[in-house]
C-alpha positions, -999 to +999 in steps of 0.1 A: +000+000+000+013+032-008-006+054+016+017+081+037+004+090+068+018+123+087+010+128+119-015+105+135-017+117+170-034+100+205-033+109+240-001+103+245+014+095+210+027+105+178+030+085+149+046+097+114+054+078+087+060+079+050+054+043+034+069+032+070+101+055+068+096+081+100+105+120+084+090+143+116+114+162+136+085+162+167+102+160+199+071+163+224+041+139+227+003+163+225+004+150+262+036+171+267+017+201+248-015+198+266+007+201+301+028+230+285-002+248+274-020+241+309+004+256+328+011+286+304-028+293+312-022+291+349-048+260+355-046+223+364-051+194+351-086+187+372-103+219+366-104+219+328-119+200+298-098+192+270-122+194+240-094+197+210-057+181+208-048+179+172-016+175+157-012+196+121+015+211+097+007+245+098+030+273+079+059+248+075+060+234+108+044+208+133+023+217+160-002+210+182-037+230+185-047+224+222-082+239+234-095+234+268-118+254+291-132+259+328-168+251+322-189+280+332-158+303+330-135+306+304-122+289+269-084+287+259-070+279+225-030+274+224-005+266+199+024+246+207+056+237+189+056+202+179+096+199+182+108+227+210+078+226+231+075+262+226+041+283+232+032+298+192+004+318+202-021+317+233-056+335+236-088+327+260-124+342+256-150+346+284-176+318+288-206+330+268-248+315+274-246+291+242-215+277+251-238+260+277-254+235+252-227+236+229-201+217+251-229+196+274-213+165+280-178+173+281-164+168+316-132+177+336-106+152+342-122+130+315-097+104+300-091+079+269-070+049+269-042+059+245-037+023+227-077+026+221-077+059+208-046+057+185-063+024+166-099+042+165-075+073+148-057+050+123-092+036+118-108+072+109-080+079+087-085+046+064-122+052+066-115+086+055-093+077+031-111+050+016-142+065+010-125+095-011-109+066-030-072+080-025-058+046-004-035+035-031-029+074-044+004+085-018-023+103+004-007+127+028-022+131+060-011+169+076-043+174+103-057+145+123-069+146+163-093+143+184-119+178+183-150+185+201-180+199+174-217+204+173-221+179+209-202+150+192-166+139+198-144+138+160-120+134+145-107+163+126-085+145+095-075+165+064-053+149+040-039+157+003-028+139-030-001+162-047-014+180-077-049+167-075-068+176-046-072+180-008-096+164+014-114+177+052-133+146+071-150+148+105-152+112+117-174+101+151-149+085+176-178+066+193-189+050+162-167+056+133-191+074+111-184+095+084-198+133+098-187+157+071-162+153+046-150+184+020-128+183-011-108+210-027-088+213-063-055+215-053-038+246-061-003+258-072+003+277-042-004+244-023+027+226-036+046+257-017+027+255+015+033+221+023+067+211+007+081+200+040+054+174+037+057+168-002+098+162+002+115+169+038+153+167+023+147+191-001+129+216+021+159+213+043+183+217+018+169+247+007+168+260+045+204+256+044+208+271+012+202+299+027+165+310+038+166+330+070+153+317+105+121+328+128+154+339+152+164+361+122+135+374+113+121+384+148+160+398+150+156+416+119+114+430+121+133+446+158+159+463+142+137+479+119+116+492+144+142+506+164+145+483+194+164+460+207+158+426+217+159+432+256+130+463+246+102+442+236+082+407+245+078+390+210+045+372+212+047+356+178+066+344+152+054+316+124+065+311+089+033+313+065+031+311+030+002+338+013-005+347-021+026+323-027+047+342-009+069+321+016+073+351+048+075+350+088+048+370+107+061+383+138+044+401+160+060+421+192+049+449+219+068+471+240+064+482+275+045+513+266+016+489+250+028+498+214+021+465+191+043+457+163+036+437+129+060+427+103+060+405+073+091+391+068+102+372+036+117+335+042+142+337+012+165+370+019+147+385+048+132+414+033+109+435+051+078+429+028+047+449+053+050+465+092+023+476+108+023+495+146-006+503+169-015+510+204-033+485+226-071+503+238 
């Protein structure tokens, strides 16, 4: 079977292969993220729900998108570095009347066995797979987890084959059903966006080659505003590819509530949009 398969994830593991030939740099488990992201929010363990823990290549890297909330109180939605562990981008929203029904059922401290929930994942992604008739096609798999929508437990599993199309399915973990499922013509731009999936060594290569780091381009967007690196608190920093433009977005403020924007191109570091304004 030809079928590549990128980042299956479970409760406490993270499988990767490419026709059995492991090509992810992740060093944390989503376990390891869901405790990083927990105590980046200032909560434990016991007084949250877990509703989303998804593993996903997202502007050319891995990461996990962990959501949790205090029920009755607040919702949190983190971003954490699949290979340094490192917090992308953190934000939590008040606890609004509708989110009453919409998360009824989902309880604190609730917990899966990880050997079960790994094989109903693997399962979802055949199923998925199958049914879109790409098992045979070198299907790559860049979103799969476990997500909480419309009162049902998912999975959330998006997959591509190169130069034909790319494919969204929502599969029920109690029963294995087909939910939703969405295709899209694949696109030129696409072959940029996920490249590191298409061919690792070559995305590497051209790393070394010569493109410029998130270190270097958070270094440089400072500079160019006139700061140093000891003057502001640089709250993100993620490589994105737009209108087939491969750039860094980082984002910094300063201590007098100034926030800074800057587009920053991958290949030579140009400064390719900024943008300043005060916090309210």
């Amino acid at each position: 079977m030809k079928k590549r398969m990128i980042g299956i994830i479970t409760g406490a593991v993270l499988f990767t292969m490419i026709s059995g030939t492991a090509v992810w740099a992740a060093e944390i488990t989503v376990d390891d993220a869901v405790k990083t992201a927990l105590e980046k929010a200032g909560v434990a363990a016991e007084d949250v729900a877990v509703y989303k823990k998804v593993w996903e290549y997202s502007d050319g890297k891995e990461q996990y998108d962990v959501h949790f909330l205090i029920p009755g109180q607040t919702k949190f939605e983190y971003e954490v570095d699949a290979v340094t562990g490192d917090i992308l981008s953190g934000e939590s929203e008040a606890w609004e009347a509708f989110d009453d029904a919409e998360y009824d059922g989902l309880t604190a401290g609730e917990t899966a066995d990880p050997e079960e929930e790994a094989g109903k994942l693997e399962q979802a992604v055949h199923t998925a797979m199958q049914d879109a008739g790409v098992l045979d096609s070198g299907a790559i798999v860049y979103k799969a987890g476990a997500d909480f929508e419309n009162g049902k437990k998912i999975f959330d599993i998006n997959f591509f084959v190169v130069g034909q199309a790319k494919y969204d399915y929502d599969i029920d973990m109690a029963t294995g059903e087909i939910l939703a499922h969405e295709q899209d013509v694949w696109e030129p731009d696409d072959e940029l966006e996920y490249k590191g999936l298409i061919n690792p060594g070559e995305a590497a290569a051209q790393t070394a080659a010569g493109e410029i780091t998130e270190a270097d381009a958070a270094a440089i967007a400072i500079k160019d505003a006139g700061f140093t690196e000891g003057d502001v608190t640089v709250t993100e920093c993620r490589r994105e590819m737009d209108d087939g433009i491969d750039k860094y977005n980082v984002t910094f403020r300063t201590a007098d509530g100034a926030e800074y924007e800057y587009d920053i191109s991958v290949a030579d570091g140009t400064v390719l949009e900024k943008d300043m304004e005060y916090d309210d």
